[in-house]
N, C-alpha and C positions, 0 to 999 in steps of 0.2 A: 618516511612520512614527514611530512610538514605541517607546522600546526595551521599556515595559510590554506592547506588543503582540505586538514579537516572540520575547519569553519566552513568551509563552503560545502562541501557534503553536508554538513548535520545544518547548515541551513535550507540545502535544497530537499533534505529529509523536512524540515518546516515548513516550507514552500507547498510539498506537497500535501502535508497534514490541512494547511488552508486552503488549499486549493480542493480538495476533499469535502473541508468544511463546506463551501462555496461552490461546491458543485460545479465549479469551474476547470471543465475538461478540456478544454485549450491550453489551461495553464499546467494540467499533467500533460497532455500532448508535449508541451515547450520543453519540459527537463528529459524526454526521453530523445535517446537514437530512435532514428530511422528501423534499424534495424532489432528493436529491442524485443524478448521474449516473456509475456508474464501468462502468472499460475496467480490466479486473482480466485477471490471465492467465489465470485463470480460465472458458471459457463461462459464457454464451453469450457474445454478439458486446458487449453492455452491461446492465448493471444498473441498474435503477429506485427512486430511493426505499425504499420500506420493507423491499425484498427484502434488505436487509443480512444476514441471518442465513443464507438461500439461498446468499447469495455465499460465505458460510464454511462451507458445507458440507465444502468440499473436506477441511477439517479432519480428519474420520473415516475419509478415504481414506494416512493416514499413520499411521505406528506410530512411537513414543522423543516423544523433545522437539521441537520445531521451533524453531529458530534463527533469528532475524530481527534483521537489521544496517541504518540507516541510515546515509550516509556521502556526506558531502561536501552536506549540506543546506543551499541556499541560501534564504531568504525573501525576498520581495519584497511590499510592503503600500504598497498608497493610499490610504487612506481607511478602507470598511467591506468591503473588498475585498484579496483576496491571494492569490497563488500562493507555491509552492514545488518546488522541484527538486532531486532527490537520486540518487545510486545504494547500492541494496538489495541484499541479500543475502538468501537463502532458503538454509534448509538443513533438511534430514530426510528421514526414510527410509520409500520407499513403503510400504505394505502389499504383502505378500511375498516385499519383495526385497530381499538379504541386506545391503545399505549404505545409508548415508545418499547422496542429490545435494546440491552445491550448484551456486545459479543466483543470478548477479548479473543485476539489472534495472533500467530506469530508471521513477523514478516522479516525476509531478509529480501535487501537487494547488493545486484551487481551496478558497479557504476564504469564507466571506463570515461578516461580525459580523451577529447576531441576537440582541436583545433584551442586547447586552452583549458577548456570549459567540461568542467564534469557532465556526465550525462547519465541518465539509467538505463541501462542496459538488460537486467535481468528483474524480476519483482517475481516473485513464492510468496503468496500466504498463504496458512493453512491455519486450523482449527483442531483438534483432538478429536477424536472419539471413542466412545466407551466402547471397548471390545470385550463387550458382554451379549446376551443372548436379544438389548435392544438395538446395538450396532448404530444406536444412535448421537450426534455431533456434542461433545460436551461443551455447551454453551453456557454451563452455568457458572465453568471457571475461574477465578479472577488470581492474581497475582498476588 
Protein backbone atom coordinates (compact mmCIF):
# COMPACT_ATOMS: atom_id res chain seq x y z
CA UNK A 1 0.00 0.00 0.00
CA UNK A 2 1.08 3.35 -0.71
CA UNK A 3 0.28 6.37 1.28
CA UNK A 4 -0.34 8.13 -2.41
CA UNK A 5 -3.09 5.58 -2.70
CA UNK A 6 -4.58 5.91 0.34
CA UNK A 7 -5.10 9.63 0.09
CA UNK A 8 -6.85 9.11 -2.93
CA UNK A 9 -9.38 6.59 -1.70
CA UNK A 10 -10.33 8.24 1.60
CA UNK A 11 -10.52 11.32 -0.65
CA UNK A 12 -12.84 9.76 -3.05
CA UNK A 13 -14.62 8.24 0.17
CA UNK A 14 -15.08 12.36 0.61
CA UNK A 15 -16.01 13.07 -2.74
CA UNK A 16 -18.66 10.89 -2.38
CA UNK A 17 -19.89 12.00 1.21
CA UNK A 18 -20.44 15.55 -0.79
CA UNK A 19 -21.51 14.46 -3.45
CA UNK A 20 -24.39 12.68 -1.12
CA UNK A 21 -24.50 15.93 0.55
CA UNK A 22 -25.30 17.49 -2.87
CA UNK A 23 -27.43 15.23 -4.22
CA UNK A 24 -25.17 15.07 -6.98
CA UNK A 25 -25.57 11.79 -8.78
CA UNK A 26 -23.33 12.34 -11.64
CA UNK A 27 -20.78 12.95 -9.40
CA UNK A 28 -21.37 9.29 -7.60
CA UNK A 29 -21.84 8.00 -11.21
CA UNK A 30 -18.07 9.52 -11.96
CA UNK A 31 -16.12 7.57 -9.12
CA UNK A 32 -17.82 4.20 -9.87
CA UNK A 33 -16.88 1.25 -12.73
CA UNK A 34 -18.89 0.57 -15.22
CA UNK A 35 -19.38 -2.41 -13.95
CA UNK A 36 -19.93 -1.80 -10.18
CA UNK A 37 -22.25 -3.84 -7.81
CA UNK A 38 -24.11 -2.13 -4.81
CA UNK A 39 -26.37 -3.24 -1.73
CA UNK A 40 -27.62 0.45 -0.85
CA UNK A 41 -30.43 0.77 1.60
CA UNK A 42 -32.04 1.64 -0.82
CA UNK A 43 -34.26 -1.21 -3.21
CA UNK A 44 -34.09 -3.02 -4.84
CA UNK A 45 -32.26 -5.98 -3.33
CA UNK A 46 -28.81 -4.78 -5.63
CA UNK A 47 -27.83 -2.24 -8.18
CA UNK A 48 -26.06 -2.86 -11.48
CA UNK A 49 -23.53 -0.80 -13.29
CA UNK A 50 -24.82 2.01 -14.88
CA UNK A 51 -28.13 2.37 -13.01
CA UNK A 52 -26.14 4.86 -10.59
CA UNK A 53 -28.50 7.62 -11.09
CA UNK A 54 -31.63 5.09 -10.50
CA UNK A 55 -30.05 4.52 -7.14
CA UNK A 56 -30.28 8.28 -6.27
CA UNK A 57 -33.45 8.64 -7.02
CA UNK A 58 -34.23 8.37 -3.53
CA UNK A 59 -33.01 11.85 -3.53
CA UNK A 60 -36.40 13.62 -4.61
CA UNK A 61 -38.32 11.63 -2.04
CA UNK A 62 -36.62 14.25 0.85
CA UNK A 63 -37.18 17.81 1.40
CA UNK A 64 -34.06 20.69 3.41
CA UNK A 65 -30.48 19.39 3.07
CA UNK A 66 -29.24 16.02 3.56
CA UNK A 67 -26.42 15.38 5.92
CA UNK A 68 -23.97 12.69 5.33
CA UNK A 69 -21.13 11.80 7.86
CA UNK A 70 -18.34 9.24 7.33
CA UNK A 71 -16.64 8.17 10.54
CA UNK A 72 -14.23 5.80 11.71
CA UNK A 73 -12.88 4.89 7.84
CA UNK A 74 -10.60 2.39 7.54
CA UNK A 75 -8.63 1.48 4.16
CA UNK A 76 -7.25 -1.43 3.24
CA UNK A 77 -5.26 -1.71 -0.28
CA UNK A 78 -3.07 -4.57 -2.22
CA UNK A 79 -2.09 -3.91 -5.08
CA UNK A 80 -4.95 -2.70 -7.73
CA UNK A 81 -7.35 -3.64 -5.25
CA UNK A 82 -9.14 -2.21 -2.04
CA UNK A 83 -11.61 -2.19 0.33
CA UNK A 84 -12.84 0.08 2.97
CA UNK A 85 -15.05 0.17 6.10
CA UNK A 86 -16.77 2.97 7.92
CA UNK A 87 -19.88 3.90 9.92
CA UNK A 88 -22.28 6.59 8.15
CA UNK A 89 -24.45 8.85 9.16
CA UNK A 90 -27.71 9.85 7.13
CA UNK A 91 -29.73 12.71 8.15
CA UNK A 92 -32.90 14.53 6.56
CA UNK A 93 -36.28 14.97 6.34
CA UNK A 94 -38.94 12.96 4.43
CA UNK A 95 -41.12 14.49 2.17
CA UNK A 96 -44.11 15.36 4.56
CA UNK A 97 -43.12 14.83 7.67
CA UNK A 98 -42.48 17.59 9.97
CA UNK A 99 -38.51 16.49 11.00
CA UNK A 100 -35.57 15.39 9.88
CA UNK A 101 -34.39 11.24 10.83
CA UNK A 102 -31.14 10.36 11.38
CA UNK A 103 -29.61 6.77 10.70
CA UNK A 104 -26.26 5.48 11.33
CA UNK A 105 -25.14 2.60 8.93
CA UNK A 106 -22.29 0.54 8.08
CA UNK A 107 -20.83 0.83 4.81
CA UNK A 108 -17.96 -0.92 3.25
CA UNK A 109 -16.66 -0.55 -0.25
CA UNK A 110 -14.60 -2.42 -2.90
CA UNK A 111 -12.61 -0.17 -5.06
CA UNK A 112 -10.30 -1.66 -7.88
CA UNK A 113 -7.40 0.84 -9.85
CA UNK A 114 -8.34 1.38 -13.64
CA UNK A 115 -6.37 2.81 -16.10
CA UNK A 116 -4.59 4.75 -12.88
CA UNK A 117 -7.40 5.86 -11.13
CA UNK A 118 -9.27 4.24 -8.36
CA UNK A 119 -12.73 3.50 -8.99
CA UNK A 120 -15.82 1.80 -6.80
CA UNK A 121 -16.49 -1.15 -7.53
CA UNK A 122 -18.46 -2.77 -4.89
CA UNK A 123 -20.86 -0.45 -1.94
CA UNK A 124 -22.76 -2.75 1.04
CA UNK A 125 -24.68 -0.70 3.40
CA UNK A 126 -26.61 -2.17 5.77
CA UNK A 127 -28.32 -1.24 9.00
CA UNK A 128 -29.00 -3.66 12.25
CA UNK A 129 -31.87 -5.00 13.26
CA UNK A 130 -33.35 -6.08 16.35
CA UNK A 131 -33.86 -9.76 16.30
CA UNK A 132 -36.61 -9.63 18.60
CA UNK A 133 -40.30 -10.46 18.34
CA UNK A 134 -40.40 -6.61 16.39
CA UNK A 135 -37.87 -7.65 13.73
CA UNK A 136 -37.66 -4.22 13.37
CA UNK A 137 -34.44 -1.91 11.67
CA UNK A 138 -32.35 -0.60 14.78
CA UNK A 139 -32.31 3.03 13.85
CA UNK A 140 -31.92 4.31 17.01
CA UNK A 141 -28.11 3.24 17.15
CA UNK A 142 -25.37 5.56 17.35
CA UNK A 143 -21.54 4.93 17.76
Amino acid sequence: MTEQDDKRIRALVAARAAAMTERDAEAIAAQCAKDVRAFTLAPPLVHHGEDVEARTAWFAGFDGPIEYEVRDLEVTIGGDVAFSHALNRLSTTPKGMPQPFELWFRSTLGFRKQDGEWRITHVHDSTPFYMDATMSAALDLKP
